[in-house]
N, C-alpha and C positions, 0 to 999 in steps of 0.2 A: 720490582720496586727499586729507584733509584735513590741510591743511599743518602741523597743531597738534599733530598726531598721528603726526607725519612725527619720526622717531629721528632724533637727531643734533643739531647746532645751527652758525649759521654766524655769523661774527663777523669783524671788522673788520684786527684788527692782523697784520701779516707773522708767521709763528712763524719765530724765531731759526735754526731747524736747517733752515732748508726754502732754498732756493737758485734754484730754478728755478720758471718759469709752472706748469707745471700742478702740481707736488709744491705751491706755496704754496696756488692758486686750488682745490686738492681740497681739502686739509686745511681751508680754511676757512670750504669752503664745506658741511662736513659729508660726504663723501663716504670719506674714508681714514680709520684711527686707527693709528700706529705703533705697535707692540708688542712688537719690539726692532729689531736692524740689520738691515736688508734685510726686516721679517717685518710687514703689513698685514693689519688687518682692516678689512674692506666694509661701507661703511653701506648703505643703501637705493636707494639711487641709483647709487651707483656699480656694488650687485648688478644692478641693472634696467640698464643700459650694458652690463657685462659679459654677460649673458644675450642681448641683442640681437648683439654683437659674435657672439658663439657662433652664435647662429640662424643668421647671414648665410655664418659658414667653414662650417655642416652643411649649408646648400645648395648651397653651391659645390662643397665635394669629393663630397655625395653626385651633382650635375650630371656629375662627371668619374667616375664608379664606384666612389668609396671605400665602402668597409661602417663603419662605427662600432663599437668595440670598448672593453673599458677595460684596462690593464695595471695590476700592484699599485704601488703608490710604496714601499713597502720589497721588496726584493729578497734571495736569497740571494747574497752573494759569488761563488759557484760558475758565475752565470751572466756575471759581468763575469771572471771569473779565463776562464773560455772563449775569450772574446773576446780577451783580453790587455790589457783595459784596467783593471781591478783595478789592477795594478802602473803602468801607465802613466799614466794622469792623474791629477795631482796634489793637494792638497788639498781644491779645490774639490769634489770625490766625499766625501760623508758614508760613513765607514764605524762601523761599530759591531756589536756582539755583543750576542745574543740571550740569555737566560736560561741556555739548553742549551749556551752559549758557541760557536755559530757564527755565524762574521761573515757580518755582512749590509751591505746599500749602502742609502742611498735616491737614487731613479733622479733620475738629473740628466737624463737623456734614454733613451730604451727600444730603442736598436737591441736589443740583448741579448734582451730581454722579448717582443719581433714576432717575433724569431725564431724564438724557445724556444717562442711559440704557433703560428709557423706551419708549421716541419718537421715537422710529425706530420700534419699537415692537407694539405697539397699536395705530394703526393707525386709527379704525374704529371704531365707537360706541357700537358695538356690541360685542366688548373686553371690554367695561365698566361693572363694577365697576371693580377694583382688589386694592390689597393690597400686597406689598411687605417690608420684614423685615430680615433685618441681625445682628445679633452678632457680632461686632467687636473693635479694637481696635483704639482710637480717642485718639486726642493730643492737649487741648487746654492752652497757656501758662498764667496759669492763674496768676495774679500777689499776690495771696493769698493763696496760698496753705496753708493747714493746718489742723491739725485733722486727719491724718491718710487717711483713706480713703473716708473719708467724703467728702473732696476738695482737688483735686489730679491735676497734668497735663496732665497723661497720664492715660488713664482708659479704660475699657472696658463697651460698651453699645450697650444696642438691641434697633435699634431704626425702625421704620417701616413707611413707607409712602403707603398712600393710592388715589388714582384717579379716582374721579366723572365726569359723565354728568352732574348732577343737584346738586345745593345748599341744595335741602332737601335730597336726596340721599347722601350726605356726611352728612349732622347730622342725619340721621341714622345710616348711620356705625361710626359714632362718638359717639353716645350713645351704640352702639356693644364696644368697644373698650375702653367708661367709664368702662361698667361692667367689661368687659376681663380686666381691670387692678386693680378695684378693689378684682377680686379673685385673681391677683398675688398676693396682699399686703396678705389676707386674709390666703390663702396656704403659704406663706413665713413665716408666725407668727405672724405679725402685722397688725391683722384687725384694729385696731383703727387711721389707717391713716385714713385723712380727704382731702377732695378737696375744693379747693378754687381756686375761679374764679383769671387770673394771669393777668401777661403783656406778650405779645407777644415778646416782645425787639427785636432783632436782625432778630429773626425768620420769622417776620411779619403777617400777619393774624390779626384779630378782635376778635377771641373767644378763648380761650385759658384757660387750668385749669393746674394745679399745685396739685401734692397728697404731702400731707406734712405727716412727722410725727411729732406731737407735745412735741419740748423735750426745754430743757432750752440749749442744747447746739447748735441749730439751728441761724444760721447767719441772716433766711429771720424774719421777725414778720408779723403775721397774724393777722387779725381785725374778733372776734367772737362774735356773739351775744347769750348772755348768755340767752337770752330768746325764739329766735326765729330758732336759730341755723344756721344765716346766717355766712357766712364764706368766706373770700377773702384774699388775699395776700395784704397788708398795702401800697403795691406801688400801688396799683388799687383802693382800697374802696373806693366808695362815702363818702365825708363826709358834711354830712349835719350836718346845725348851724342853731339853733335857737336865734336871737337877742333878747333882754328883750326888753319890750315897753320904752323909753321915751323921755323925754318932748324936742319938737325941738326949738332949740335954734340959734341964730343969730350965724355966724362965727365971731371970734375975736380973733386979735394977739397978742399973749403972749410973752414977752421976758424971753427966756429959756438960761439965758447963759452958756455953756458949757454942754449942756444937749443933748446928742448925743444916748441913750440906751431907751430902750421901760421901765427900769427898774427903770431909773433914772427919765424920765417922770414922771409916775405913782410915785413916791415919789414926785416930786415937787410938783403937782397938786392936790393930793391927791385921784388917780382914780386906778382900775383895769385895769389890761391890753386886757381886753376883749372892755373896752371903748379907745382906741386907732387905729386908722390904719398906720400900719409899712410901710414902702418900703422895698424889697428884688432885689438886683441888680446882675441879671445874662448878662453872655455873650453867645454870638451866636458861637456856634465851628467853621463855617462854614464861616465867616468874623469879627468873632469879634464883633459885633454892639450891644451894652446895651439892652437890656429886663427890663424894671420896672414892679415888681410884688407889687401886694398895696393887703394886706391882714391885715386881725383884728392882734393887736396884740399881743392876745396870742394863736398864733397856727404858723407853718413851714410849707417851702413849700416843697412840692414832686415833687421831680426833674423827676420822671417818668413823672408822669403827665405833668408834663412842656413840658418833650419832644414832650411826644405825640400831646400835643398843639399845642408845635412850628411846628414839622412835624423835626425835627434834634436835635443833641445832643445839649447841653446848661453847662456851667461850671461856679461858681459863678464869679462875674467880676474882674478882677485885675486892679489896679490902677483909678478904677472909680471916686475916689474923683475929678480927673483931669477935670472933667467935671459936677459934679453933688456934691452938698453942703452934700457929706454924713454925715448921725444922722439927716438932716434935712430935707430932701426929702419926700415928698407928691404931691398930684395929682395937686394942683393949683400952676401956676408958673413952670413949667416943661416946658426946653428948647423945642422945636419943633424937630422932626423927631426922635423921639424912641419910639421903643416899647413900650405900654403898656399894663400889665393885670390886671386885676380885679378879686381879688378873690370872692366866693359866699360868701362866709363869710360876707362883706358888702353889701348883700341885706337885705333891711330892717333896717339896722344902723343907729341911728343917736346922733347926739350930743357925735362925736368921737374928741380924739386929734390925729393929723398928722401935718408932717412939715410942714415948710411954706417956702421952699425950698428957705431958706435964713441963711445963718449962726447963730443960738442962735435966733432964733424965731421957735415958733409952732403955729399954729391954731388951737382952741379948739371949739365947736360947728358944725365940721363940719359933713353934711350928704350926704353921696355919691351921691345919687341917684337924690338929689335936687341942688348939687354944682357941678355939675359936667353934661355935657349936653351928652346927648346919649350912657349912661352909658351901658356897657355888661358884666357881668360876669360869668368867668368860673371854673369851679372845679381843682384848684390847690394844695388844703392844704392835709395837715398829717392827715389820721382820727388819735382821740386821745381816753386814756382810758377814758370810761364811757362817749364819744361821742354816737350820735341817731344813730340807726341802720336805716340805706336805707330800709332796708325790711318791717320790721314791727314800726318803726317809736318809740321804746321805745329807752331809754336811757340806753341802756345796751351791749355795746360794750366794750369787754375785748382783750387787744393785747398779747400775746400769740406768745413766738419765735417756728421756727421749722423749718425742714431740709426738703428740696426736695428732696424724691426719687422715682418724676417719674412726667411725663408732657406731657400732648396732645394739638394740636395745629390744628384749622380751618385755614389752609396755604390760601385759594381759589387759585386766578392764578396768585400770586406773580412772581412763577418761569416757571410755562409754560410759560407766557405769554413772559418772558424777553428773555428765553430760545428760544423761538416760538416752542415750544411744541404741537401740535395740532391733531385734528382727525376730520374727517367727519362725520357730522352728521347724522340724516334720510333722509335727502334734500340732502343731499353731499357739505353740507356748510363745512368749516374747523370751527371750535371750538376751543377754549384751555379749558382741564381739567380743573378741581378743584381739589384740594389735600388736603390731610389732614396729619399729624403729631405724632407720638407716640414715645416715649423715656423713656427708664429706665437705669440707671448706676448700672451693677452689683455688683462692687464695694459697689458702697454706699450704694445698698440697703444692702450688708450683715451688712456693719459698721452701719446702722440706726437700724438692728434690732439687733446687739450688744448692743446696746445704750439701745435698749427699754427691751429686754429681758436679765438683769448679775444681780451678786450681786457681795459682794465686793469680792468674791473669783474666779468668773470667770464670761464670757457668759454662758448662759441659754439656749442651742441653742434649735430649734424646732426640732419636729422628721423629718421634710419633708426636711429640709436643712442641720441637724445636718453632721458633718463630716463624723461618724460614730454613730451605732445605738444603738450599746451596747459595756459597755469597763468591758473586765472580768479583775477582780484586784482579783492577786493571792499573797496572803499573807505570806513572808515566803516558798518560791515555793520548796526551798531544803528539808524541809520535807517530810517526807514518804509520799507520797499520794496526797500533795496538790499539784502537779504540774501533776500529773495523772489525777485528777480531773478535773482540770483546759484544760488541753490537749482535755479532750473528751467531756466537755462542748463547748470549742473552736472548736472541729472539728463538731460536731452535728450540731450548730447555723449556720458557715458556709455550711454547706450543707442542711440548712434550707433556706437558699440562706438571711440570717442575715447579716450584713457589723457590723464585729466584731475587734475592740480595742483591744489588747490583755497583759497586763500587768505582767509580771514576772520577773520582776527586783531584783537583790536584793539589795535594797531600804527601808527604816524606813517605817509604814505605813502611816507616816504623809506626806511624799515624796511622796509617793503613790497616794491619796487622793487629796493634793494640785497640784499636776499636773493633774490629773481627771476633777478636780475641772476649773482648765484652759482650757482644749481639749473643756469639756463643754457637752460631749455624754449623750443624754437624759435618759438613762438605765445602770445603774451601777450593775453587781453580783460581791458580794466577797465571797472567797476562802480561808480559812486559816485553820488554825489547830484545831481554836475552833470550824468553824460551821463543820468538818470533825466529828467532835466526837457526834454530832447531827445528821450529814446525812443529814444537808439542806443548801443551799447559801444564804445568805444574798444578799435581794433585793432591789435598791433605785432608785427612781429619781432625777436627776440634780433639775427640781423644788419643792422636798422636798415635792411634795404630796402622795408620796409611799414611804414605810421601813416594808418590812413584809421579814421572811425566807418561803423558799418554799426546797418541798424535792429534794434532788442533784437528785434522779431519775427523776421526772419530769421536773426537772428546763429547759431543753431545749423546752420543748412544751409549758409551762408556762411563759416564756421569748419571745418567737417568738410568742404567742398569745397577751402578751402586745404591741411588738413593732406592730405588727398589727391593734390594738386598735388606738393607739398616731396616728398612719399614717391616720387613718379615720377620726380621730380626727381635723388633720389637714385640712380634703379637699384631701386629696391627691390622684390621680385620679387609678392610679395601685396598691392602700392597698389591 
């Protein structure tokens, strides 16, 4: 490919709307063009990335037994109304009507659409296990877009589902389908992603893991244990609290006036906020009806968790003073018929201040577990830095933000079941499957491994996804010889079946190099008039760990034995 010819163009300056490594270093570097919020189109390069990225997940799941299939991206309603997620997820699901006026989705994700293909198709147990997996394009309106490719609307993902007889038969193929996706990260260039245990959310299921990579530009935070190496996504971590021992003391009402903050307490009183229990006042999405969460008060609550509690979404309350003395709200003296929870944080507690769910009074002295009759508490709160690790019980949990690129999911019979999806068993019982979940965004896996792998002059890309594998930069090409040169090193590498960058512009050499620098090609030779008068090319790597001349006669067998090398290097399965 001759670089002249190469669509797109790359330039210098930050664009204003870009924020982040790799959303700036694509855009500028020719690879992305925005075309509204969250909506990308692919230049050249970034198609040839993309393509590679795909080659390496259709070896992986076809290695572990997936078939390849494709589902449609517009959808009838009728197959999400089945489900029951039609009505249940929120915005983010495109819906709209058809000509003939029936609604239709566009698929944000295909549980619905695997099914609807595969109930007619495996009907007997003796078709169990399989796994199928497509490549394609999704559209979910996210109401954040941002970062380039990081969180998009429209994107492309290989996502695969898989169908058991048994519970332990799918977490074998879900421990097939951990490894298979930690060698995508690993062949992609970014072994250092990490899994952590997630939330199911929308998806449904109970087990569920999430591969992060760990960057400062990541929206999700992850809860790590610097000692033990436990690892969870911050919406799920257990967080355990240890109370200090002391002295239990009688309840007694305090007049607090105008004392409405956990901050303002602890100044009047003279206390930490660890000796306090807060009220947190959520509502119910689903009627509206107040939820009181009573937690220590120095820790927040996790709105995941909560859901998952509740069993429905929950949104903090609006206009709840209407009913409830807010700033003064505690367990004693609370109207009748509301929810309440109890966080774990107050096992153990005592001799805390909380309201006295009376205007400008608190009760100090109190202990939940003694004031309060048939007490229960559940794990709601934020684990925090340098909170006890669940695992091994040190105090050594560090939160650590980072981006999702990639997610598996223990579905069981969320969808067969709702769908009535079934098979007969050895008895000739019907059954519903159990399913299981895999997801990677093309997209974002490239822009995460932009992220992990640039410097301030470009991506660093890998050999296995690089765009191209070597970029000959012909220096000065009007001169005698150095476009001769350049010509028969370019035909040789090509017919070494090499995917060769071909640069002879005429262009400053700083032009040259900072556009290289951008493309990002793992194997740079240059060409100029000075190495002609040597007889050798100048050799580099994008990562700066090669710069040696090698002789212009050999340099094609010398160059196609490196790119050889990097390819092994990588994992990559046809080096």
């Amino acid at each position: 490919m001759k670089l002249d010819r190469l669509l797109g163009f790359r330039f210098k300056e930050t664009p204003s709307d870009c924020q982040i490594a790799s959303h700036i270093l694509m855009t500028r570097g020719g690879y992305i063009k925005n075309v509204g919020s969250g909506i990308f189109s692919l230049y050249p390069p970034a198609k040839r990335i993309a393509q590679k990225i795909e080659r390496i997940m259709r070896e992986e799941m076809d290695a572990i037994g997936g078939q390849e299939v494709m589902f449609p991206v517009a959808m009838p309603a009728a197959l999400w109304k089945e489900s029951g997620r039609f009505e249940s997820v929120g915005s983010e699901l495109l819906r709209f009507s058809d000509r003939a006026g029936a609604d239709m989705v566009l698929g944000m994700t295909h549980e619905e659409a695997v099914v609807h293909l595969a109930r007619g198709a495996a009907q007997s147990y003796a078709q169990y296990p399989f796994m199928v997996y497509q490549i394609q394009t999704k559209f979910r309106d996210e109401p954040r877009a941002r970062g380039g490719l990081i969180r998009t609307r429209e994107f492309t993902m290989k996502d695969g589902y898989s169908f058991h007889t048994s519970q332990e038969d799918l977490e074998e193929y879900y421990q097939k389908a951990y490894q298979a996706y930690v060698n995508i990260f690993r062949r992609c260039g970014i072994p250092e992603v990490v899994s952590v245990r997630s939330d199911s959310g929308m998806m449904g299921g109970k087990v569920a893991h999430e591969f992060m990579l760990v960057t400062d530009v990541g929206e999700d935070y992850l809860a790590i244990c610097g000692e033990c190496g436990f690892a969870a996504n911050m919406e799920v971590a257990e967080t355990v609290v240890e109370n200090a021992p002391r002295e239990d003391r009688p309840l007694e009402k305090v007049h607090t006036p105008d004392i409405k903050t956990i901050d303002g307490l602890c100044g009047f009183l003279g206390i930490a906020p660890e000796q306090t229990c807060k009220a947190v006042i959520y509502q119910k999405a689903s009627d509206g009806a107040l939820v009181v969460i009573f937690i220590r008060g120095d820790l927040e609550v996790n709105e995941v968790k909560l859901r998952n509690l509740l069993g429905e979404e929950a949104h903090p309350a609006l206009n709840a003073e209407e009913v409830l003395p807010c700033g003064f709200i505690g367990p004693l003296g609370l109207p009748r018929g509301l929810t309440t929870i109890f966080d774990r944080s107050l096992r153990g507690a005592k001799n805390l201040a909380t309201g006295a769910c009376e205007a400008d009074w608190h009760y100090t002295g109190f202990s939940p577990e003694r004031d309060v009759a048939g007490i229960a508490c559940s794990d709601v709160a934020k684990i925090q830095e340098g909170g006890v690790c669940p695992q091994c019980g040190k105090p050594a949990i560090g939160l650590k933000r980072g981006v999702e690129v990639g997610n598996i999911f223990q579905l069981g019979t969320k969808y067969t079941k709702a769908m009535n999806m079934t098979y007969l068993d050895q008895n000739g019982k019907p059954q519903y499957p159990i399913m299981g979940c895999y997801g990677i965004g093309t997209g974002r896996l490239m822009a995460s491994v932009c992220e992990a792998r640039h410097d301030a002059y470009g991506p660093v890309w890998p050999m296995s996804i690089a765009p191209w594998q070597v970029e000959i930069c012909a220096l000065r090409a009007q001169e005698p010889g150095v476009a001769a040169a350049a010509d028969a090193l370019y035909a040789a590498l090509e017919s070494a079946g090499i995917e060769v960058l071909y640069d002879d512009r005429k262009v400053s050499a700083g032009v040259m190099f900072s556009d290289a620098d951008l493309l990002g090609v793992p194997v740079r030779a240059i060409i100029s008039p000075k190495t002609l008068e040597r007889g050798v090319v100048e050799l580099k790597t994008r990562d700066k760990t090669l710069q040696k001349e090698i002789a212009l006669e050999h340099a094609a067998q010398e160059i196609a034995a490196l790119v050889k090398e990097l390819m092994k290097q990588g994992g990559y399965h046809n080096a």
